[in-house]
DRENGU-463149 format. One record per residue (C-alpha): residue number from 1; residue in three letters; x negated, y negated, z. Coordinates in steps of 0.001 Angstrom, whole numbers. Each point is the difference from the previous one (the first is absolute). Layout:
BEGIN
LOGU   i  aa    east   north      up
LOGU NUM ALA       X       Y       Z
...
This chain:
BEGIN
LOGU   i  aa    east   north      up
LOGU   1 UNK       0       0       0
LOGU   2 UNK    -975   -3561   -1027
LOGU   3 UNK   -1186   -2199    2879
LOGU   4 UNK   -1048   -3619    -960
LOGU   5 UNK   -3443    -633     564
LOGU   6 UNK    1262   -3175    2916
LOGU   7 UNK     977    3260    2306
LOGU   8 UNK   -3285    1942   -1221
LOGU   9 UNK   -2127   -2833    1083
LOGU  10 UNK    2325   -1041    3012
LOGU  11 UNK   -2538   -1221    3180
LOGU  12 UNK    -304    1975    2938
LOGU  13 UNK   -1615   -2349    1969
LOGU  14 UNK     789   -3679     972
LOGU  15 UNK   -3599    -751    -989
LOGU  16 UNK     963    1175   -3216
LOGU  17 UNK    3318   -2021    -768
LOGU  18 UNK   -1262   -3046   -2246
LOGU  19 UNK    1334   -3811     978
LOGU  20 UNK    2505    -819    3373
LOGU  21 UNK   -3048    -890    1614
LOGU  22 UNK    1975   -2303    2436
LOGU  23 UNK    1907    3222    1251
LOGU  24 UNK   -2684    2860      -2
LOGU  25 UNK   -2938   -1691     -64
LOGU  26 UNK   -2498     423    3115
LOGU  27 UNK    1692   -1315    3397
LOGU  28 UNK    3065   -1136   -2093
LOGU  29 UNK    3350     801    1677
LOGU  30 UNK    1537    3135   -2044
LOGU  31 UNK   -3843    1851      29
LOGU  32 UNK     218    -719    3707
LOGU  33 UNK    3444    1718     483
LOGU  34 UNK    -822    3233   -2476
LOGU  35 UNK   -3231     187    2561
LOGU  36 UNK    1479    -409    3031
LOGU  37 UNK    1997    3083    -452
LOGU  38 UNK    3668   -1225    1244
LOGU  39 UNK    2031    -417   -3036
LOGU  40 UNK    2861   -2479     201
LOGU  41 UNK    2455    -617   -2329
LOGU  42 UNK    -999   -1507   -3499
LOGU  43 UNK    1515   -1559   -2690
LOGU  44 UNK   -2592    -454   -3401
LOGU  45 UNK    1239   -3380   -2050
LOGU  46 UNK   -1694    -749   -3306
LOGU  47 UNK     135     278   -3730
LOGU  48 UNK    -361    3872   -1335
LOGU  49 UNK   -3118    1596   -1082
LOGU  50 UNK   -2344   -1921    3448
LOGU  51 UNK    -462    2892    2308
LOGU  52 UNK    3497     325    2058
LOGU  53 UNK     268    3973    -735
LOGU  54 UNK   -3750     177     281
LOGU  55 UNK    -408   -1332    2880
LOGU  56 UNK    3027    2076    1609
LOGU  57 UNK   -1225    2944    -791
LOGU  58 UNK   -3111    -261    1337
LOGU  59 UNK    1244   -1038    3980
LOGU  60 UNK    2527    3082   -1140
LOGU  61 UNK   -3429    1840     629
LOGU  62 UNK   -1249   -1270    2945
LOGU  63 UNK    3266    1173    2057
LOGU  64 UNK     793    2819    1381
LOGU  65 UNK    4042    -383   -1284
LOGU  66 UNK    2010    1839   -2241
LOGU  67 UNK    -359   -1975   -2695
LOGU  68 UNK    3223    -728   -2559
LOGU  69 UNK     -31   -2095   -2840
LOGU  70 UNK    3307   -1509   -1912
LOGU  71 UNK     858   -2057   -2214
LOGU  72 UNK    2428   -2948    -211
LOGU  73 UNK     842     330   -3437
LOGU  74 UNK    1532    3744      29
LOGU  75 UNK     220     976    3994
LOGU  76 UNK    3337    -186    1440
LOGU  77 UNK    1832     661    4037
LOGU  78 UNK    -664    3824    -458
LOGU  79 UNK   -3761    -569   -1165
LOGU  80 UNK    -900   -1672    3586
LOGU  81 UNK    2146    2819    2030
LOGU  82 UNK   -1901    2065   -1094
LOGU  83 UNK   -2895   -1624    1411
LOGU  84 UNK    1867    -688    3298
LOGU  85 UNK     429    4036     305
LOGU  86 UNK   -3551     527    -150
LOGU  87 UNK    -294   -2057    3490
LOGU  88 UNK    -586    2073    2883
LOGU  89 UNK   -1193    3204   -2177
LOGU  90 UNK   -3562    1099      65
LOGU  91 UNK     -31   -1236   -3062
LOGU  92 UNK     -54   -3402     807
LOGU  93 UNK    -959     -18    3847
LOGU  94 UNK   -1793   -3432     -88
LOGU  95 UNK    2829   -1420   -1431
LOGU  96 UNK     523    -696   -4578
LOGU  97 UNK   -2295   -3028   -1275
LOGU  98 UNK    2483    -948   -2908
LOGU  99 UNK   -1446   -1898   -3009
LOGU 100 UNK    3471   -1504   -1901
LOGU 101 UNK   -1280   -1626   -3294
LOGU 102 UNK    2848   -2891   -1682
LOGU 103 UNK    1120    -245    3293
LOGU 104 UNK    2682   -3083   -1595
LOGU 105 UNK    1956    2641   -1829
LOGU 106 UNK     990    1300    3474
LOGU 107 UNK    3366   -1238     817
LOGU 108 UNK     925   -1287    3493
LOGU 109 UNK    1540    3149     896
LOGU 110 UNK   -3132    2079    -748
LOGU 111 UNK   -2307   -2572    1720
LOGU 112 UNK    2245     413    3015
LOGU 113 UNK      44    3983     625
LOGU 114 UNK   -4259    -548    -143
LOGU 115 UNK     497   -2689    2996
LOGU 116 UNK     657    2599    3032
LOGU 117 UNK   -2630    2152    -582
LOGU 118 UNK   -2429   -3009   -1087
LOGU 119 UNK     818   -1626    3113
LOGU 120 UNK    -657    3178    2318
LOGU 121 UNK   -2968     884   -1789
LOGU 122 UNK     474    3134   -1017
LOGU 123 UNK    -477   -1110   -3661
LOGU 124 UNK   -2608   -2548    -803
LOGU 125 UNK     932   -2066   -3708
LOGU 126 UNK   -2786   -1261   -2198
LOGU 127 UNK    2311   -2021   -2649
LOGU 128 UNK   -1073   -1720   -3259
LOGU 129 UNK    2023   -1824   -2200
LOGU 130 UNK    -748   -2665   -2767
LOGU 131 UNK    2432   -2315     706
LOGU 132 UNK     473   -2666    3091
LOGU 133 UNK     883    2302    3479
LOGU 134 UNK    1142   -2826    1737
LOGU 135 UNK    2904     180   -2982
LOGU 136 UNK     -14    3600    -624
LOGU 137 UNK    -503    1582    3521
LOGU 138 UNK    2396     245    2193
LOGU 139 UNK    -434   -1942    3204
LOGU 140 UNK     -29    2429    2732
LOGU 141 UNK   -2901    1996   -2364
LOGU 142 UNK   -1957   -3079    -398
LOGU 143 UNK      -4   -1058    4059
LOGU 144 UNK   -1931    3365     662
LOGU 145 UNK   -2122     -27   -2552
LOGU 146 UNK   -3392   -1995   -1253
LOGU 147 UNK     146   -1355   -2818
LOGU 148 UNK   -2716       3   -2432
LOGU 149 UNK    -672   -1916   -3429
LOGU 150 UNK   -2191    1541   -2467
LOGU 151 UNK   -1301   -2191   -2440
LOGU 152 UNK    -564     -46   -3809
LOGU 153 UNK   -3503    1548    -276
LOGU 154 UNK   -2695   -2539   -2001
LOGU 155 UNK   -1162    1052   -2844
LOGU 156 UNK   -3988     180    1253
LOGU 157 UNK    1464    2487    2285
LOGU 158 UNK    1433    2193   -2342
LOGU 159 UNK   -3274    -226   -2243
LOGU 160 UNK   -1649    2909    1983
LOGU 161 UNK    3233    2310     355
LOGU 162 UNK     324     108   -4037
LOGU 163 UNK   -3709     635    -182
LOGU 164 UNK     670    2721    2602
LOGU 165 UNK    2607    1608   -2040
LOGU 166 UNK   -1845     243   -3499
LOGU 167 UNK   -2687    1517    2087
LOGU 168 UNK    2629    2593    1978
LOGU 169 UNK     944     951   -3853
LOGU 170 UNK   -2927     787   -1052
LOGU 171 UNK    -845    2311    2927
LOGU 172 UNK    3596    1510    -871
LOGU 173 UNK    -557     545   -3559
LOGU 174 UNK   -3828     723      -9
LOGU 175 UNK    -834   -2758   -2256
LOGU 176 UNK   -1637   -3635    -451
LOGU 177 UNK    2321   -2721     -71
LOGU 178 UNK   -1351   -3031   -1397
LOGU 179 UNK    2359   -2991    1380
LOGU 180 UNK   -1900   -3573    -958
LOGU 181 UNK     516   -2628    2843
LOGU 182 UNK    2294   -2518   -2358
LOGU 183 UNK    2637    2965      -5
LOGU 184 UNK    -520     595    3744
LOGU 185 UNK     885   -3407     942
LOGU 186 UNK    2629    -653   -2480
LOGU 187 UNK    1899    3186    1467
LOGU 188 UNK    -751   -1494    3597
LOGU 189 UNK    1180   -3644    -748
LOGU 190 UNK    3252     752   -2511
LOGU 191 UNK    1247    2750    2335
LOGU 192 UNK    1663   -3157    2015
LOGU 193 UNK   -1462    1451    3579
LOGU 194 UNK    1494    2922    -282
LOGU 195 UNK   -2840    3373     893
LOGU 196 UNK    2568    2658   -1443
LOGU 197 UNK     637   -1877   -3191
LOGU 198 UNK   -4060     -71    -496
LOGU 199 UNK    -150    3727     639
LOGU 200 UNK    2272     444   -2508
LOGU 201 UNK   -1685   -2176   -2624
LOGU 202 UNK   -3164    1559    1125
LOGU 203 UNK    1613    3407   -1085
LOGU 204 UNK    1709    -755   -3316
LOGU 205 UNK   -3374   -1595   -1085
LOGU 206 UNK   -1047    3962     355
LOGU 207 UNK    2496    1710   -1360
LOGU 208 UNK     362   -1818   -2910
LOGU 209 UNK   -4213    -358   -1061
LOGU 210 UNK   -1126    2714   -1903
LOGU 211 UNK   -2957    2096     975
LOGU 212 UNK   -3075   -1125   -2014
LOGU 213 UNK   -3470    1529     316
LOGU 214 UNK     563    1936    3549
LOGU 215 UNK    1683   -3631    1101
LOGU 216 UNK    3034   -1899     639
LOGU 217 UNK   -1010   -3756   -1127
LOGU 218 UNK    2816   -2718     959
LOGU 219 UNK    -145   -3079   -1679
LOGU 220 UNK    1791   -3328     972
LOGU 221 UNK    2289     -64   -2195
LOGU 222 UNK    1389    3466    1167
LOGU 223 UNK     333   -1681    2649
LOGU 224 UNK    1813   -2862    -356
LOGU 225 UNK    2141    2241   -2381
LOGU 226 UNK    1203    2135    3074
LOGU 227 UNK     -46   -2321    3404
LOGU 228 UNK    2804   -1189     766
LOGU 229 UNK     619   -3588      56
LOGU 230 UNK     513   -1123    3590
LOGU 231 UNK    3329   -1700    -554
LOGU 232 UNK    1754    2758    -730
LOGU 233 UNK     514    1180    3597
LOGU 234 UNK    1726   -3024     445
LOGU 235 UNK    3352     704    1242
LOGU 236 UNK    2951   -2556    -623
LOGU 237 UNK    2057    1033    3650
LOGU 238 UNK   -3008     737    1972
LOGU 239 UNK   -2767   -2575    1901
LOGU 240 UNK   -2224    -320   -3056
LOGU 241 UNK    2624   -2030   -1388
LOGU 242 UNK    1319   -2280    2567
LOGU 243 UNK   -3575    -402     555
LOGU 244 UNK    -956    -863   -3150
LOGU 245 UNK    2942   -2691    -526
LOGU 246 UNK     101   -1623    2835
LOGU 247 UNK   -4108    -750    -867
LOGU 248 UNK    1178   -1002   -3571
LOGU 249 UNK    2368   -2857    1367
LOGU 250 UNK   -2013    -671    3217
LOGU 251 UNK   -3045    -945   -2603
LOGU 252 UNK    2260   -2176   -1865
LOGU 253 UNK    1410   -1811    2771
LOGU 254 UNK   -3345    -714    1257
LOGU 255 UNK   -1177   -1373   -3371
LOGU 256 UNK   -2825    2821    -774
LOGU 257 UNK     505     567   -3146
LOGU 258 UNK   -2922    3162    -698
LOGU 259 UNK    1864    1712    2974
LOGU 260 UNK    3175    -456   -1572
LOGU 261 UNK   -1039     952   -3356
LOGU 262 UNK   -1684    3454    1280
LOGU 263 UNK    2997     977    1984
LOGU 264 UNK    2040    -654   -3085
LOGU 265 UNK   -2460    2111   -1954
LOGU 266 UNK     776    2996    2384
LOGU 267 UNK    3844    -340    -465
LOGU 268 UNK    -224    -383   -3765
LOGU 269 UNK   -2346    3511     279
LOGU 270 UNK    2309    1703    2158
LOGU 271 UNK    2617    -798   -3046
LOGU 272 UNK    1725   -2129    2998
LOGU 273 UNK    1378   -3042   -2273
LOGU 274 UNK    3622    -309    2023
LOGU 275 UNK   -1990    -564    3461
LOGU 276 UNK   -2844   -2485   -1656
LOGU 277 UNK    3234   -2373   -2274
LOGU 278 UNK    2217     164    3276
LOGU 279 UNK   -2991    -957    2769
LOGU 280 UNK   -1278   -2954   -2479
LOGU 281 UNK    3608   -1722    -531
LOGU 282 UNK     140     194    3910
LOGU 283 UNK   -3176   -1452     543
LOGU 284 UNK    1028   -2720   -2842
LOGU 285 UNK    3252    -846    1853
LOGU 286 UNK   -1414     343    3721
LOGU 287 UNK   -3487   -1183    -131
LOGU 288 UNK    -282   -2538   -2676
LOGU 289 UNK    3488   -1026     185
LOGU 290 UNK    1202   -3961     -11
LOGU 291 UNK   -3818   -1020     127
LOGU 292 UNK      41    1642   -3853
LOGU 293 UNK    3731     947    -596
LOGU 294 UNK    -521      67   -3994
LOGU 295 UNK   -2419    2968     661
LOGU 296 UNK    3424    2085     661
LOGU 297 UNK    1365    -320   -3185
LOGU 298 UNK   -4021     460   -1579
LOGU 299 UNK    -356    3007    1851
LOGU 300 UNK    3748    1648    -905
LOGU 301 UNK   -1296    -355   -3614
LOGU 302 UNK   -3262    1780     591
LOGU 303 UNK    1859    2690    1942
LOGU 304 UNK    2560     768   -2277
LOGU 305 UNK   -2767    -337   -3078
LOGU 306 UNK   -1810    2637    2065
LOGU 307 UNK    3107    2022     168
LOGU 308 UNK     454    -212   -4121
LOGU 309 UNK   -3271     942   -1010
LOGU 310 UNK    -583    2575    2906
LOGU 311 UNK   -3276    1476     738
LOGU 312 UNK   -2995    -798    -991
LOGU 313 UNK     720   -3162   -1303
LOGU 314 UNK    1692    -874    3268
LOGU 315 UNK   -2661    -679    1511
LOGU 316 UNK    -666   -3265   -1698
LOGU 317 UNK    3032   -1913    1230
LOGU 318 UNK      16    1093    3146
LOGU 319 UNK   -3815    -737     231
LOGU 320 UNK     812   -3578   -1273
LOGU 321 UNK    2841    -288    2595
LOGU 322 UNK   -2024    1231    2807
LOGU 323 UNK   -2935   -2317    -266
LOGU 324 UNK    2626   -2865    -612
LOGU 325 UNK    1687     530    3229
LOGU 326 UNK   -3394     741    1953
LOGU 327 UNK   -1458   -3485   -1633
LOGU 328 UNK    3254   -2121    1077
LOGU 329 UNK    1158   -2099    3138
LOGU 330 UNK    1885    2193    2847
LOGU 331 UNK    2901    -770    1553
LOGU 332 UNK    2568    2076    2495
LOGU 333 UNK    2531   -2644     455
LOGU 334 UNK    2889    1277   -2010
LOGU 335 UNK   -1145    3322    1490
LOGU 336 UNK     402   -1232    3282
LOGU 337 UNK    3012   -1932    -569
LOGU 338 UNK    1764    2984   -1052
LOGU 339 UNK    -976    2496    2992
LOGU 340 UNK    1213   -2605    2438
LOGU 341 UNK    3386    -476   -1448
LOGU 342 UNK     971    3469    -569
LOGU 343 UNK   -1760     644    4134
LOGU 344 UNK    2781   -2319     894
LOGU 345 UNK    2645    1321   -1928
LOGU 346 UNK   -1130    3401    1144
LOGU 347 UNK     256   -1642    3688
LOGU 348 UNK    3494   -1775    -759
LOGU 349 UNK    -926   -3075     135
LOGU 350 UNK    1924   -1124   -2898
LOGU 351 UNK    3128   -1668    1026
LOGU 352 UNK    3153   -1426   -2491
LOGU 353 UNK   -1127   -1753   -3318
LOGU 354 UNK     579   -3424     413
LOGU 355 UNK    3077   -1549   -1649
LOGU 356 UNK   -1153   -2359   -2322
LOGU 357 UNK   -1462    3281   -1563
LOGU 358 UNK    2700    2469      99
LOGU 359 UNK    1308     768   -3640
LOGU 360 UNK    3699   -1479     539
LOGU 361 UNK    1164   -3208    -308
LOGU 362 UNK    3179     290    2544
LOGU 363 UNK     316      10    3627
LOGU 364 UNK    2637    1982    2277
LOGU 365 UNK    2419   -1649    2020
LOGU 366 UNK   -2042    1064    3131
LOGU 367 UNK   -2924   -2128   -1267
LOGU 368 UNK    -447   -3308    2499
LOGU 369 UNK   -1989   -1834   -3116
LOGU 370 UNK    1646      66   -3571
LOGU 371 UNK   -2874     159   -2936
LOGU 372 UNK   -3120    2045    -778
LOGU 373 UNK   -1966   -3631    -410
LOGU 374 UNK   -2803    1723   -2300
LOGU 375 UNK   -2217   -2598   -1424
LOGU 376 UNK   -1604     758   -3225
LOGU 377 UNK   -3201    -633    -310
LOGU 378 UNK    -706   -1259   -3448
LOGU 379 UNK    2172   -2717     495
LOGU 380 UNK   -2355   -1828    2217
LOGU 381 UNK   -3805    -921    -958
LOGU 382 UNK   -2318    2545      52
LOGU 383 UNK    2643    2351    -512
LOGU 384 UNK    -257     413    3691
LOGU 385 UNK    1961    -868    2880
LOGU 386 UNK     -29    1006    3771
LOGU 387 UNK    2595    2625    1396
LOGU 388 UNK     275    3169    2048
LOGU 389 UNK    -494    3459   -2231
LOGU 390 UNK    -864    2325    3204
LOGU 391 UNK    2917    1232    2135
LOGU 392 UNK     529   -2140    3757
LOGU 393 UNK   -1918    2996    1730
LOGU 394 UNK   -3559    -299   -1914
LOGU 395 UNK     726   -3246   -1225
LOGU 396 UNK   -3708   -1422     899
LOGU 397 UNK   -2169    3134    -954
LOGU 398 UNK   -2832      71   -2086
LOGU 399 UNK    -737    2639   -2190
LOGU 400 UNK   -2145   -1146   -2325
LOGU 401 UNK   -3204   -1625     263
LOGU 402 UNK   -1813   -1957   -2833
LOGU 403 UNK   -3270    1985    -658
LOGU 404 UNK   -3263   -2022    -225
LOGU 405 UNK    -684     661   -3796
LOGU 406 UNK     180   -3288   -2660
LOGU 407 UNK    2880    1908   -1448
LOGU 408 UNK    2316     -26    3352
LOGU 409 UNK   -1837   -3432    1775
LOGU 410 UNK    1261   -1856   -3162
LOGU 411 UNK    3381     738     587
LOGU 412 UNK    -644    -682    3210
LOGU 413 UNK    -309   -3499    -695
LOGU 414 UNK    2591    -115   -2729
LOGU 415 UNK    3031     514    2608
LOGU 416 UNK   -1845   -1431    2988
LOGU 417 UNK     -43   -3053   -1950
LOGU 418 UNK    4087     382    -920
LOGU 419 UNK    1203    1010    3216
LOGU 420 UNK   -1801   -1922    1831
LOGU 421 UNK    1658   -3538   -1748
């Protein structure tokens, strides 16, 4: 049977697992606990393909438990009684160390029959999961647990593990590999931090080079042919993404336009054109707003050119756009305005609509003053003229505050100068 060469080459020591330094590194905290012997709960956070399952499996051998493995993705309620009914055998004596990979495809339910036994001890979890526990875990799980993140390994780091594995082949097959250093660190840098992904380039670049004089010689272009390009483990409802656009619009609202440009690079890549049109039109409405407003309609026109033409060529207008709304004035105070009307509203403070505003022109015979006494404002000079719009209850709120771009500071001055006669 087939076993990918990631599993043949799998550590089996922590000195052995390349990158997450700041977790197993010497005297850091999660090298401390695997030393100390007493094995609390754990809960592995990070992108896939870092060293979650590596690392598990290696405490699995420095316990004494029964050790059980599931996984998220296909175990269900009968998969962890079974587990439960080895407790107490001789089986299990010391107790099951459970390793439960995709722990966030675990509903609430099946997170909650683990949380008596977690909680008396009798089984210790080691959990991984790629997306956000604090979102994905329930509660109860997380407050007994320690929570570690495991970080996308560098590519330097990764350097000597693909080296490793063109070396491990060669032992396997009995015969030189030739691997030239360009294709060694293109594998390492495009495989977007991922160690599993590289293993797997590492291995197609075998398979598919013929044998040539007693030797296997891989050239670069092999293997840029076969390593997969980094953004494609992007995932549209995991972390990567909200990650990834919420840097994309952070970038533009702070006026760094290389930042923004790169972060729209990786979204165009990923094939993620809704996310990178929708983000930019916000950013055009929120962030530049009334300091720039004729950079809404700009922007709609590069977004739904973008939209026409689709990829590649999308990436021109929304490139234009983006460095257009990086390069101009900012200004939150239509953004502002808004979220403090609709908080009152949400709060009730809104209170009946004044009469001279209310759309009839008759008044009840309860009514103590006869006549909605609207006055129309272009009919005085200036085409402005002073009367109560907001309801008795707010009548003297402020909502909006003139920002302190040219844009809103000149009308500023326009209607301080006309109210103000």
């Amino acid at each position: 049977m087939y076993e990918p060469l990631a599993q043949r080459i799998r550590p089996q020591t922590i000195d052995e697992v390349v990158g997450q330094r700041h977790l197993i590194g010497e005297g850091k905290p999660l090298r401390n606990i695997i030393e100390s012997g007493e094995l609390p709960n754990l809960v592995f956070y990070g992108p896939s393909g870092v060293g979650k399952t590596t690392v598990a499996n290696i405490i699995a051998k420095t316990t004494n438990r029964k050790f059980c493995k599931l996984n998220g993705t296909t175990a269900g309620t009968a998969d962890i009684k079974a587990i439960v009914n080895q407790l107490d055998t001789f089986e299990a004596i010391n107790g099951v160390l459970l390793y439960l990979d995709e722990i966030q495809y675990f509903n609430k339910k099946q997170q909650q029959t683990l949380l008596e036994y977690i909680e008396n001890g009798k089984i210790t979890l080691i959990a991984s999961t790629t997306e956000n526990p604090y979102f994905y875990v329930y509660n109860a799980i997380l407050s007994r647990s320690t929570v570690f993140e495991f970080k996308t390994v560098s590519a330097d780091d990764i350097v000597p593990a693909v080296k490793r594995a063109f070396n491990f082949m060669s032992e396997e097959k009995g015969i030189e590999i030739s691997v030239p250093d360009e294709a060694v660190k293109y594998i390492s840098t495009a495989c977007g931090g991922d160690v599993r992904k590289a293993m797997n380039a590492a291995e197609l670049c075998v398979l598919s080079t013929k044998e040539a004089d007693g030797k296997i010689e891989i050239s670069e272009e092999t293997a840029r042919a076969l390593t997969q390009r980094s953004a494609m483990k992007y995932d549209k409802d995991g972390d990567e993404h909200y990650d990834i656009v919420s840097a994309y619009q952070k970038s533009m609202r702070g006026s760094d336009p290389d930042a923004a440009i790169h972060y729209l690079a990786r979204l165009l890549e990923a094939g993620d054109l809704p996310s990178a049109c929708r983000r930019l039109m916000v950013c055009a409405c929120e962030d530049v707003g009334l300091a720039y407003p004729m950079i809404i309609p700009i922007v709609k026109a590069a977004v739904d050119t973008a939209m026409m033409v689709g990829l590649p060529e999308a990436r021109i207008p929304l490139a234009d756009a983006v460095i257009l709304v990086c390069n101009s004035p900012k200004s939150v105070s239509a953004y502002n305005a808004i979220n403090a009307a609709m908080a009152d509203v949400a709060k009730g403070k809104t209170g009946p609509i004044p009469r001279t505003l209310q759309n009839k022109h008759f008044d009840g015979e309860d009514a103590v003053v006869k006549g909605q006494f609207y006055e129309y404002p272009h009919m005085y000079p200036n085409h402005w003229i002073k009367q109560q719009y907001l309801p008795d209850e707010i009548k003297n709120r402020r909502y909006y505050e003139y920002g302190d771009n040219k844009n809103e500071q000149a009308a500023k001055d326009y209607w301080d100068k006309i109210k103000k006669k």
